[in-house]
PDB file of N, CA, C and O in Angstrom, chain B, residues numbered from 101:
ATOM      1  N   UNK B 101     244.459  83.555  46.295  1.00  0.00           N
ATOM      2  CA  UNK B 101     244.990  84.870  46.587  1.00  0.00           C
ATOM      3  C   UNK B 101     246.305  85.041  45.853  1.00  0.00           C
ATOM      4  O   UNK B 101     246.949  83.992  45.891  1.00  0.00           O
ATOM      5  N   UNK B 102     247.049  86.226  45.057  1.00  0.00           N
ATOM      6  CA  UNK B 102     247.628  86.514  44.485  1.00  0.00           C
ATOM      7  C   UNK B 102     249.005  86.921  45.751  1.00  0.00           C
ATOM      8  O   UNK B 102     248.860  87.326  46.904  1.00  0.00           O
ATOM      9  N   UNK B 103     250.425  86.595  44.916  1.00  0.00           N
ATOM     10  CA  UNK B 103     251.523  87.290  45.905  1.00  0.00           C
ATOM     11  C   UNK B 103     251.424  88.626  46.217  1.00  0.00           C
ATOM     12  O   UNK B 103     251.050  89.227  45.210  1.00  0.00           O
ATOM     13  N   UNK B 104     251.575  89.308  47.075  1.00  0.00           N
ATOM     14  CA  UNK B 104     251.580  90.590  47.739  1.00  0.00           C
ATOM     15  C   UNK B 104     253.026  91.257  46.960  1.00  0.00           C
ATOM     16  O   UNK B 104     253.450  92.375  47.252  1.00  0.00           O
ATOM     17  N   UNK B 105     253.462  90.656  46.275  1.00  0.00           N
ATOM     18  CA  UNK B 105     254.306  91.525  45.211  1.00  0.00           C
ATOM     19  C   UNK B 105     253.462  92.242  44.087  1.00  0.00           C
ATOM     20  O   UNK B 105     253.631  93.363  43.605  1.00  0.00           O
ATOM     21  N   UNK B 106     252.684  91.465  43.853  1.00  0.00           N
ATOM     22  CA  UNK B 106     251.489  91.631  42.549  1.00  0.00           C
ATOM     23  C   UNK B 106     250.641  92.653  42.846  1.00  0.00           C
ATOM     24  O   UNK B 106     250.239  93.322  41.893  1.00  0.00           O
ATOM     25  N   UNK B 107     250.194  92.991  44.181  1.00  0.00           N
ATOM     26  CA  UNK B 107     249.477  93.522  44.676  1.00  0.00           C
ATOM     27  C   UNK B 107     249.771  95.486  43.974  1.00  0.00           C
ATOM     28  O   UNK B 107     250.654  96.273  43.635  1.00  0.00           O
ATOM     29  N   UNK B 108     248.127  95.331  44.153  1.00  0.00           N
ATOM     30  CA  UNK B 108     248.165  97.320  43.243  1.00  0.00           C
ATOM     31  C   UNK B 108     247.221  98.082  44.410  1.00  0.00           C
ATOM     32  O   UNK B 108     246.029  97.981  44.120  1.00  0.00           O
ATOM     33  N   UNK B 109     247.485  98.886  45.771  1.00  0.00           N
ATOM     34  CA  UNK B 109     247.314  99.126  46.439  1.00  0.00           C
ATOM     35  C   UNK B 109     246.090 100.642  45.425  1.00  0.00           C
ATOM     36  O   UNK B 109     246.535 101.309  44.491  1.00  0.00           O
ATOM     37  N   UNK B 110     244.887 100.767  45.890  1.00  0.00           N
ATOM     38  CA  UNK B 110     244.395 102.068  44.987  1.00  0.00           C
ATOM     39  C   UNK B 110     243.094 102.200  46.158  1.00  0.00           C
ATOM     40  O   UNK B 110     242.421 101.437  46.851  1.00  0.00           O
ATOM     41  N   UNK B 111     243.208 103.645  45.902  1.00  0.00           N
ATOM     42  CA  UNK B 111     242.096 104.299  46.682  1.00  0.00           C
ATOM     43  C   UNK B 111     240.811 104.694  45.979  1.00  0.00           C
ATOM     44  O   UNK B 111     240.940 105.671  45.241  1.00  0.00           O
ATOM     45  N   UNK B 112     239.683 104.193  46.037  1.00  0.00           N
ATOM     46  CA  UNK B 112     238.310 104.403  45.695  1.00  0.00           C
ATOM     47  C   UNK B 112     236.904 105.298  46.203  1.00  0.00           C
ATOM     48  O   UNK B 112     236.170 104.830  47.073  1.00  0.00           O
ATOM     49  N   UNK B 113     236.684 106.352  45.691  1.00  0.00           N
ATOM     50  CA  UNK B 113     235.204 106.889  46.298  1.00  0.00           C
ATOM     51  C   UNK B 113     234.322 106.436  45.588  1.00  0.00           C
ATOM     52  O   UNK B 113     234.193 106.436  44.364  1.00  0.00           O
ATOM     53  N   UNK B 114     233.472 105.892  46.698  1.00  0.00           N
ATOM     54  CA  UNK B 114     232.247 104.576  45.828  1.00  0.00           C
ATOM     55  C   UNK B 114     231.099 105.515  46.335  1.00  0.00           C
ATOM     56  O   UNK B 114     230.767 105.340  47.508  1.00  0.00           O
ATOM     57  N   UNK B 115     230.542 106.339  45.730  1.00  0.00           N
ATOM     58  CA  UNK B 115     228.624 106.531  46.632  1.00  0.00           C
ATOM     59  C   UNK B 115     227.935 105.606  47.618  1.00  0.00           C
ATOM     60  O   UNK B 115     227.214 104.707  47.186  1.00  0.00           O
ATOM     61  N   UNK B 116     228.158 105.815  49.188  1.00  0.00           N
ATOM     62  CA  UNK B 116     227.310 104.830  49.713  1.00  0.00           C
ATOM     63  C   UNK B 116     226.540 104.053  49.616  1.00  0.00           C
ATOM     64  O   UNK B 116     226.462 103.029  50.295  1.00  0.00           O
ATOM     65  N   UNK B 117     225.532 104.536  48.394  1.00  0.00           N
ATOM     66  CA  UNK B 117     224.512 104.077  48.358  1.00  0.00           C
ATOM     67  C   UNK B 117     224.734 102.755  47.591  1.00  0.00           C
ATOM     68  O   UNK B 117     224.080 101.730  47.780  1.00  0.00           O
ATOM     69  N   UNK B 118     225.891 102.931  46.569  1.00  0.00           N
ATOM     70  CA  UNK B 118     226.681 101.627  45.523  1.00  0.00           C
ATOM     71  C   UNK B 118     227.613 100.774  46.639  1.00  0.00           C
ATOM     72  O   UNK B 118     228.026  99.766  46.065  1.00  0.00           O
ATOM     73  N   UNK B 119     228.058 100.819  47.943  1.00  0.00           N
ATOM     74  CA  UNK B 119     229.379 100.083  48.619  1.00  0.00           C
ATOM     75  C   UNK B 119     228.831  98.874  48.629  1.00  0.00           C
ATOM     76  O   UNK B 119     229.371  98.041  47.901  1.00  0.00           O
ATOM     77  N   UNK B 120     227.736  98.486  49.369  1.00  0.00           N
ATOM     78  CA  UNK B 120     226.917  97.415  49.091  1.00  0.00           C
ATOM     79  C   UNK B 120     227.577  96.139  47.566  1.00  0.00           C
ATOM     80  O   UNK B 120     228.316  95.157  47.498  1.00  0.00           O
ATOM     81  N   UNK B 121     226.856  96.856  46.740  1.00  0.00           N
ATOM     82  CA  UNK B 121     227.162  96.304  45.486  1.00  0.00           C
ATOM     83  C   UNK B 121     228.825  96.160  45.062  1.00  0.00           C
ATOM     84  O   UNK B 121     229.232  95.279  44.305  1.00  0.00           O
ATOM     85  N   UNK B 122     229.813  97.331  45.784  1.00  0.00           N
ATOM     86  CA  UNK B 122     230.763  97.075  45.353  1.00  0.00           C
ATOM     87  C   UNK B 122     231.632  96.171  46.143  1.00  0.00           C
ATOM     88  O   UNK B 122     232.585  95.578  45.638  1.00  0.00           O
ATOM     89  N   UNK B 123     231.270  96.068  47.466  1.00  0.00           N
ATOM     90  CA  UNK B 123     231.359  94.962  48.659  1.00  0.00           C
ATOM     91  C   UNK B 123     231.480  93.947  47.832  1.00  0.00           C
ATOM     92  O   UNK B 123     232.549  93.460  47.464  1.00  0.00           O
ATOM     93  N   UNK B 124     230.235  93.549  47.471  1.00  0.00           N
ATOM     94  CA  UNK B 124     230.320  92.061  46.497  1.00  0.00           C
ATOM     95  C   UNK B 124     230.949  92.150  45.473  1.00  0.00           C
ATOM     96  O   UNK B 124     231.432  91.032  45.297  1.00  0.00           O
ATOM     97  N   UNK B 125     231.345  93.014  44.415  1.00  0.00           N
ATOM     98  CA  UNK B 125     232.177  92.429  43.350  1.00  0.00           C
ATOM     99  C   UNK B 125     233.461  92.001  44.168  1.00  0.00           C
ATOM    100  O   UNK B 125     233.798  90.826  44.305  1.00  0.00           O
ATOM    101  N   UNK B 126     234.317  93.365  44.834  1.00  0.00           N
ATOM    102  CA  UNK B 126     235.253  92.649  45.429  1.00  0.00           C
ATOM    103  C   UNK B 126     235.606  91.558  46.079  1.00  0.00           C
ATOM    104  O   UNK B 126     236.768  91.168  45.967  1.00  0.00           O
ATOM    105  N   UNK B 127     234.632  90.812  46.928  1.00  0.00           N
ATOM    106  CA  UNK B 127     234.305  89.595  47.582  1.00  0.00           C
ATOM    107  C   UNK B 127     234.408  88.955  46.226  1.00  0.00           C
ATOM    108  O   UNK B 127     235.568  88.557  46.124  1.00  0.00           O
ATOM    109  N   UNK B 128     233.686  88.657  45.071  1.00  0.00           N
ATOM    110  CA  UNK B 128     233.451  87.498  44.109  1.00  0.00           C
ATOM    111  C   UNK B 128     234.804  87.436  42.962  1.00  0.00           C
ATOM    112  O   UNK B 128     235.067  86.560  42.139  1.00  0.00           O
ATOM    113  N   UNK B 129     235.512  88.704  43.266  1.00  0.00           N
ATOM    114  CA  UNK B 129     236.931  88.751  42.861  1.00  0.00           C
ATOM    115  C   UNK B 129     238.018  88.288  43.993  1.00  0.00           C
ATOM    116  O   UNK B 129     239.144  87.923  43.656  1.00  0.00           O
ATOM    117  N   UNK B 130     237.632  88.326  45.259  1.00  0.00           N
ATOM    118  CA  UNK B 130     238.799  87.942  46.116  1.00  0.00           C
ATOM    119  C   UNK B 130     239.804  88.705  46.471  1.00  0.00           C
ATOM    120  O   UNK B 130     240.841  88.333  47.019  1.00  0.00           O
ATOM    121  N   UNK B 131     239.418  90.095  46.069  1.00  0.00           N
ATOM    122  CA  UNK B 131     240.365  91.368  46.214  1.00  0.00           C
ATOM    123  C   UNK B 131     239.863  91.289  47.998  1.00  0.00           C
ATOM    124  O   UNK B 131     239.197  90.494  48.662  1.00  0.00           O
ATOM    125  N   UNK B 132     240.564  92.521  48.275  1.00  0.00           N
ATOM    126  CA  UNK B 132     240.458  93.049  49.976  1.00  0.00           C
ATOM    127  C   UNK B 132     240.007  94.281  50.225  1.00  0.00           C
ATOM    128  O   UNK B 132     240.642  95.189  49.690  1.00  0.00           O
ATOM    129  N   UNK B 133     239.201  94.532  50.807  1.00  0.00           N
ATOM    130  CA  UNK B 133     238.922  96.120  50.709  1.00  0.00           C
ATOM    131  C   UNK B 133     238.684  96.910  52.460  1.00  0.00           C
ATOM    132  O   UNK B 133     237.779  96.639  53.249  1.00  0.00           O
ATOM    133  N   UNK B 134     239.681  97.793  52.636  1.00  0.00           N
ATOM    134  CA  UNK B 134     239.098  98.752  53.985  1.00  0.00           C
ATOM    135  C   UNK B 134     238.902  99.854  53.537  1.00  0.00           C
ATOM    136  O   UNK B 134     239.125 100.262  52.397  1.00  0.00           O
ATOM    137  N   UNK B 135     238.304 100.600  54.764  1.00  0.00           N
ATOM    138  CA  UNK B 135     237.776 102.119  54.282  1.00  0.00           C
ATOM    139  C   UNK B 135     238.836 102.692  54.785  1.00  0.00           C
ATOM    140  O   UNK B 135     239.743 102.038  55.299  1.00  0.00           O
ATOM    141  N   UNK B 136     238.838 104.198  54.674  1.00  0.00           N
ATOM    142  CA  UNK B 136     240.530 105.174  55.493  1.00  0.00           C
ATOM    143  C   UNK B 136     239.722 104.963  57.000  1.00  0.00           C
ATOM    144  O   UNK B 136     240.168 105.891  57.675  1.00  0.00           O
ATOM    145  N   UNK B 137     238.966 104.363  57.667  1.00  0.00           N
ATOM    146  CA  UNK B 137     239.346 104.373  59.023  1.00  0.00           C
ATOM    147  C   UNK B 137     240.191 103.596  59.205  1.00  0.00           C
ATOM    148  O   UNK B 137     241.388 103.785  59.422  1.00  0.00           O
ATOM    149  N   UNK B 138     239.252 102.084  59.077  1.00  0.00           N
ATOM    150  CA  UNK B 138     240.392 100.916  58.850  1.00  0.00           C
ATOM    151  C   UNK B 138     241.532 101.105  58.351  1.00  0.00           C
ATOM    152  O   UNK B 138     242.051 101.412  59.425  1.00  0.00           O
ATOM    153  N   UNK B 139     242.043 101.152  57.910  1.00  0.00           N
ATOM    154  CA  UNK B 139     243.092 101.809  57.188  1.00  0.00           C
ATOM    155  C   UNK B 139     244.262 102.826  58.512  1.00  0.00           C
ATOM    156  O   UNK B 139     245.470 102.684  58.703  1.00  0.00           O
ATOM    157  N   UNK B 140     243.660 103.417  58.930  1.00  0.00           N
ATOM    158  CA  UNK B 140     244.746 104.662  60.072  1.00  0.00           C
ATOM    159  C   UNK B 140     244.533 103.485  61.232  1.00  0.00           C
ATOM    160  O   UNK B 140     245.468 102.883  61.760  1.00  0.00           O
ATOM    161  N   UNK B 141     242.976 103.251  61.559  1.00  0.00           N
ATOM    162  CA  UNK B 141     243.347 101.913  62.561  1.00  0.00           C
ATOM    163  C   UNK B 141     244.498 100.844  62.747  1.00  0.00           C
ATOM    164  O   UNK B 141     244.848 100.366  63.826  1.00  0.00           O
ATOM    165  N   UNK B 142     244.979 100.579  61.609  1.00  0.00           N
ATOM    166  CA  UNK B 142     245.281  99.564  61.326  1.00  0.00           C
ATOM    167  C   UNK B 142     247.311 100.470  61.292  1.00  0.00           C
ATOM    168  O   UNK B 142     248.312  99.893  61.718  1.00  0.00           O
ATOM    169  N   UNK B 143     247.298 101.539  60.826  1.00  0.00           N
ATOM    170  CA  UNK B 143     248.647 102.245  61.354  1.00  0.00           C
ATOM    171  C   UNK B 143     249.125 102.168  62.337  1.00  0.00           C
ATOM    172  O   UNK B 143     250.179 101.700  62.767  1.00  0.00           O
ATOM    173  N   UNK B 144     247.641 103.052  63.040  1.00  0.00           N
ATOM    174  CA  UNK B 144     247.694 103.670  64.421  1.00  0.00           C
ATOM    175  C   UNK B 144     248.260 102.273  65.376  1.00  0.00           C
ATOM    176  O   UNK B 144     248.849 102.532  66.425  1.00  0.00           O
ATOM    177  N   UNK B 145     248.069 100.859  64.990  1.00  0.00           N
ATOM    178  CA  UNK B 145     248.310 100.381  65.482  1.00  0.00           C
ATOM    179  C   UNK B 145     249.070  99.400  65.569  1.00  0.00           C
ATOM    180  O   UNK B 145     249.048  98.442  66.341  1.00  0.00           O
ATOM    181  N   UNK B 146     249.801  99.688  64.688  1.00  0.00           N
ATOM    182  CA  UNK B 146     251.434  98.877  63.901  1.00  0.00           C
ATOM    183  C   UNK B 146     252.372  99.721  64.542  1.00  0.00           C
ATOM    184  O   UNK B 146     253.543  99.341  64.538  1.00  0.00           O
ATOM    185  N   UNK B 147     252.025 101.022  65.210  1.00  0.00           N
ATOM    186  CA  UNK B 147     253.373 102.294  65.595  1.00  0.00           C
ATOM    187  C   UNK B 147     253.727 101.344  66.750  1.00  0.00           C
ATOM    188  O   UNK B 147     253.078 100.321  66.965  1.00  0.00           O
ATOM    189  N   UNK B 148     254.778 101.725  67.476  1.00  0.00           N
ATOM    190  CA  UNK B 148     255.564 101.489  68.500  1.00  0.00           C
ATOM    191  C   UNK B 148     254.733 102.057  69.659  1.00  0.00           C
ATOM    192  O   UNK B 148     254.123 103.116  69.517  1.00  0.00           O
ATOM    193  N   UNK B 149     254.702 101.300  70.904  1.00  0.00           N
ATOM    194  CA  UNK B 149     254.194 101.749  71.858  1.00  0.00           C
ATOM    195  C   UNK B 149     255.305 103.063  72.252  1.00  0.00           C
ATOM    196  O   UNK B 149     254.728 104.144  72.130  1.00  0.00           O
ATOM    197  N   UNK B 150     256.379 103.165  72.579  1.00  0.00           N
ATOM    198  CA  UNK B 150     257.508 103.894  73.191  1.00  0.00           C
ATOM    199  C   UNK B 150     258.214 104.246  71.924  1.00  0.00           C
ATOM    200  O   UNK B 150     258.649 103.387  71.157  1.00  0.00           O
ATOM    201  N   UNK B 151     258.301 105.320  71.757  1.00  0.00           N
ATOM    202  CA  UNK B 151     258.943 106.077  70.648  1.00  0.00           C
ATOM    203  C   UNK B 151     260.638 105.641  70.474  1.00  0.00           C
ATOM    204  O   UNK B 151     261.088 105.801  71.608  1.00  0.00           O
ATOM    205  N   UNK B 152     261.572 105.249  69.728  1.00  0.00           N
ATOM    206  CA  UNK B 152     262.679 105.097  69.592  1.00  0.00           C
ATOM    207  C   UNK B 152     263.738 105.993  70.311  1.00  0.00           C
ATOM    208  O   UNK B 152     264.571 105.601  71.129  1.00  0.00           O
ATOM    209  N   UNK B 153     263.480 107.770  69.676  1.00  0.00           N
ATOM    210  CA  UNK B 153     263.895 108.776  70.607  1.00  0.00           C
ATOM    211  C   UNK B 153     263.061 109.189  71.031  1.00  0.00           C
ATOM    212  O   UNK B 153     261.911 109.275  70.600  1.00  0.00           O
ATOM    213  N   UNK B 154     263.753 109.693  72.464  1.00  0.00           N
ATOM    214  CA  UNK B 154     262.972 110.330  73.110  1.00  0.00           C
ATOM    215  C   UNK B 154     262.753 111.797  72.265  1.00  0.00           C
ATOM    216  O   UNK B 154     263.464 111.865  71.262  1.00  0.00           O
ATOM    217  N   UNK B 155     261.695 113.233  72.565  1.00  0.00           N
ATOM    218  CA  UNK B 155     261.850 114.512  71.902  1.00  0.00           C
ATOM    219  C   UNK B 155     262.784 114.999  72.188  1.00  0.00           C
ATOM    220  O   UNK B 155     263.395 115.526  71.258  1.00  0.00           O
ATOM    221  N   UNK B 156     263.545 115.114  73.924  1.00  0.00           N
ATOM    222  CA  UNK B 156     264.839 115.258  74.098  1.00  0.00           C
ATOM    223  C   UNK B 156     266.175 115.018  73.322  1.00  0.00           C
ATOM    224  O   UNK B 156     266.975 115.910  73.041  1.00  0.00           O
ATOM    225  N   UNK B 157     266.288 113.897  73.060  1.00  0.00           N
ATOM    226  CA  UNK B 157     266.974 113.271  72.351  1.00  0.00           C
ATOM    227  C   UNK B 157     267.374 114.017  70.439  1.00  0.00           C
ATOM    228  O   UNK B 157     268.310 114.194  69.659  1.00  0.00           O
ATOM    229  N   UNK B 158     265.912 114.204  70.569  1.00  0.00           N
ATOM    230  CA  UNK B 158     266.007 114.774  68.750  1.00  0.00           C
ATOM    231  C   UNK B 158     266.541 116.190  68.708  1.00  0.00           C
ATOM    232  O   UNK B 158     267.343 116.717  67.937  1.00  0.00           O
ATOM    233  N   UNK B 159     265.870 116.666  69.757  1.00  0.00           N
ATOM    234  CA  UNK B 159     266.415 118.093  70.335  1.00  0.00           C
ATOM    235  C   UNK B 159     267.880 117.855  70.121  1.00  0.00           C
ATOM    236  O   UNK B 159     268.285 118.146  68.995  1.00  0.00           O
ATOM    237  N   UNK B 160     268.577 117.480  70.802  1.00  0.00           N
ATOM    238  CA  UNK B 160     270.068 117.487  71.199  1.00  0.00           C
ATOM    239  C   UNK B 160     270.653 117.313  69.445  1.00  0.00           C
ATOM    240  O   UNK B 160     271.372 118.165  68.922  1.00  0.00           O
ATOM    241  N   UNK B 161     270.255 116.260  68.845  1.00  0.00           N
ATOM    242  CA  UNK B 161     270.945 116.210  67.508  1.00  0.00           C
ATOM    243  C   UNK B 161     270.608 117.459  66.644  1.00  0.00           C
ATOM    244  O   UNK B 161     271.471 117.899  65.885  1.00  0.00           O
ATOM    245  N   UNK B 162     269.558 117.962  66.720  1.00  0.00           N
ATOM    246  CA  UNK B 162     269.198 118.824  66.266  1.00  0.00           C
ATOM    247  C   UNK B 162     270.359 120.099  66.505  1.00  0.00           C
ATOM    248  O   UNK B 162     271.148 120.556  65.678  1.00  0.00           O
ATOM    249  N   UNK B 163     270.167 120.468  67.869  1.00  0.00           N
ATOM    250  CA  UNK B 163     271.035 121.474  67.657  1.00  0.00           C
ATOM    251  C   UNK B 163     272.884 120.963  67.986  1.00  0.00           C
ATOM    252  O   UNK B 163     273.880 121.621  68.284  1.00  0.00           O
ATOM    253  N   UNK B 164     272.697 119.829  67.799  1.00  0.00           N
ATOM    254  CA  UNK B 164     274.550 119.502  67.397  1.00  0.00           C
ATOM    255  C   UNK B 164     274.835 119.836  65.933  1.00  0.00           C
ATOM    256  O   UNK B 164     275.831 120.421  65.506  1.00  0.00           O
ATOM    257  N   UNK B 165     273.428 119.202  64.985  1.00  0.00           N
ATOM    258  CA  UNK B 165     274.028 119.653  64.153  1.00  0.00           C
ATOM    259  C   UNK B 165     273.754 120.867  63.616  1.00  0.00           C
ATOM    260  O   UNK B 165     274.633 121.288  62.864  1.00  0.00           O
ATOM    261  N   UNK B 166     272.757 121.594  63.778  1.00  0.00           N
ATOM    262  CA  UNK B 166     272.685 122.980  63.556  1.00  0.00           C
ATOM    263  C   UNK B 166     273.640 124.046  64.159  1.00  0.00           C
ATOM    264  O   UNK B 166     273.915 125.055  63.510  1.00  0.00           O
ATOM    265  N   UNK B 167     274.054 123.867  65.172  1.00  0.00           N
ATOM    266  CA  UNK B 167     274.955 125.080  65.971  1.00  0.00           C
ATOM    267  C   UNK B 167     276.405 124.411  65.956  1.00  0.00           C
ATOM    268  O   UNK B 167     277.192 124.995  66.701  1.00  0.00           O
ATOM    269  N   UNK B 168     276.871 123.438  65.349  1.00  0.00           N
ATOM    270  CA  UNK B 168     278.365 123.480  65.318  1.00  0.00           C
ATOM    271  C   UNK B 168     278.954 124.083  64.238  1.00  0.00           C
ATOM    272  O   UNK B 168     278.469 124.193  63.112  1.00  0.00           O
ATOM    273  N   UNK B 169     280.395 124.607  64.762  1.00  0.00           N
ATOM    274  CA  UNK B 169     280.658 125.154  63.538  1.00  0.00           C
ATOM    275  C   UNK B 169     282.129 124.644  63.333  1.00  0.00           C
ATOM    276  O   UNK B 169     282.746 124.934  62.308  1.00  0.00           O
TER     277      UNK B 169
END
């Protein structure tokens, strides 16, 4: 496996009917491959359970800094 510095992140539309076949080149190259579910799965579930600010919170900066003068 190559350093993850090296790495060239690229998005592919393969015809279903070819994923099969392209499954295996990537496998016999050793590359990695998810689809965009995997992919948001894999977001969706790196986020923070409990948000940093609260919406309250953003609110308030928001209008501190919009309405001071």
């Amino acid at each position: 496996m190559t350093n993850s510095a090296t790495i060239q992140g690229v998005y592919v539309n393969v015809p279903t009917v070819d994923w099969s076949l392209f499954r295996e080149l990537i496998r016999k190259f050793g590359w990695q491959a998810e689809t965009r579910e995997q992919l948001l799965d894999r977001f969706i579930s790196s986020r923070p359970v409990t948000p940093i600010l609260s919406e309250e919170e953003i609110m308030d900066e928001v209008k501190a800094i919009r309405y001071t003068k």
